[in-house]
C-alpha positions as CSV (number, residue, x, y, z in Angstrom):
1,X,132.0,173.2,-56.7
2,X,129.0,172.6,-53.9
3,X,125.7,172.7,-55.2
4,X,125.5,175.8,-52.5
5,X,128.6,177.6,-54.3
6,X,126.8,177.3,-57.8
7,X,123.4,178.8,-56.1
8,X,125.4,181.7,-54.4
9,X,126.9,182.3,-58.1
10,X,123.9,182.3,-59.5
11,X,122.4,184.5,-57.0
12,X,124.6,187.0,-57.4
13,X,124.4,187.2,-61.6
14,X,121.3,187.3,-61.2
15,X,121.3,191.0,-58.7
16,X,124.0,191.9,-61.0
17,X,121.9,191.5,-64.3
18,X,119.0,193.3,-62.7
19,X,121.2,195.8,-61.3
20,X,122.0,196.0,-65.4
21,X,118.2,196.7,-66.2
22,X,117.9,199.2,-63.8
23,X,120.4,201.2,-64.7
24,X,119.3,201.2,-68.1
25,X,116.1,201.7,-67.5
26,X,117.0,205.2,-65.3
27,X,119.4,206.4,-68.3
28,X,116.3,205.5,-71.0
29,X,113.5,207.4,-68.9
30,X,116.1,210.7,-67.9
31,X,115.1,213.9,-69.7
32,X,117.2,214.9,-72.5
33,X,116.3,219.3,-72.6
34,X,117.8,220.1,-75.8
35,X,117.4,223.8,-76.3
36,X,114.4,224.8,-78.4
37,X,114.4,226.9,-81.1
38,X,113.5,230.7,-80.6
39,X,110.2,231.9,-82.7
40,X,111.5,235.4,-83.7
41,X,112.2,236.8,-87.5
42,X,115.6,235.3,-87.3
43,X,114.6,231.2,-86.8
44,X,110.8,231.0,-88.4
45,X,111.8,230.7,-91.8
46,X,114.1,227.4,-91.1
47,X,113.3,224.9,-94.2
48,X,116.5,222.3,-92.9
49,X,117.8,223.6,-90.4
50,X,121.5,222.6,-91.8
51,X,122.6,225.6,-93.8
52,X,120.8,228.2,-92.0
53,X,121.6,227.2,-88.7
54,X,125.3,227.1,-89.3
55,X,125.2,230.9,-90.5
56,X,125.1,231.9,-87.0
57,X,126.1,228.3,-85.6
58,X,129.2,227.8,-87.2
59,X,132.8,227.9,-86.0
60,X,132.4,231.8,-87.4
61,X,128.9,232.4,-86.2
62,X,128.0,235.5,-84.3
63,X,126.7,232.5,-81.7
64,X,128.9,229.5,-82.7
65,X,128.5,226.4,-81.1
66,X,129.5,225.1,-77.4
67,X,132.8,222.5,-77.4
68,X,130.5,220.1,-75.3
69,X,127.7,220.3,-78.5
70,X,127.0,217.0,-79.7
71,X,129.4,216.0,-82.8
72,X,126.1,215.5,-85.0
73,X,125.9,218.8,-86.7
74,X,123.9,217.3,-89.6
75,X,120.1,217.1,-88.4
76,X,119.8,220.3,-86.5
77,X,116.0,219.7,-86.5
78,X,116.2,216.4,-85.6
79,X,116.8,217.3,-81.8
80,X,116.1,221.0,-81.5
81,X,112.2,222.1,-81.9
82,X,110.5,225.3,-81.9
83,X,109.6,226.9,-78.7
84,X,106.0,225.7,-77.5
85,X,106.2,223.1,-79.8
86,X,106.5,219.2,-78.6
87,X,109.3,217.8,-77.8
């Protein structure tokens, strides 16, 4: 291989790499909007989230859960906050 073939290679992993770190960088930075959590009589009292949010949550719920809801069902808390509150 020419010293010229080995620069074009080069080259080229290099813009590929960086096209790499781009793209994670755009899927790091994008704005997750989990749905927050409403302050009425019926969600201020959560302590876990776990239990009491599969009363209503669950497969039987009044308001079960979407098919395209994460699988994570665990840590309710961990994604959804209060209304108002930070994210």
């Amino acid at each position: 291989m020419t010293a010229r073939g080995k620069s074009i290679r080069t080259m080229l992993f290099a813009i590929a790499m960086l096209a790499v770190i781009v793209l994670l960088v755009v899927l790091s930075l994008k704005a997750r909007s989990e749905p927050a959590i409403p302050c009425d009589i019926d969600h201020l009292d959560l302590i876990d989230g776990v239990d009491e949010c599969m009363r209503c949550h669950g497969e039987t719920g009044i308001i079960p859960l979407s098919e395209q809801h994460p699988i994570n069902q665990k840590r309710c808390l961990g994604c959804h906050k209060y209304e108002g509150s930070e994210q």
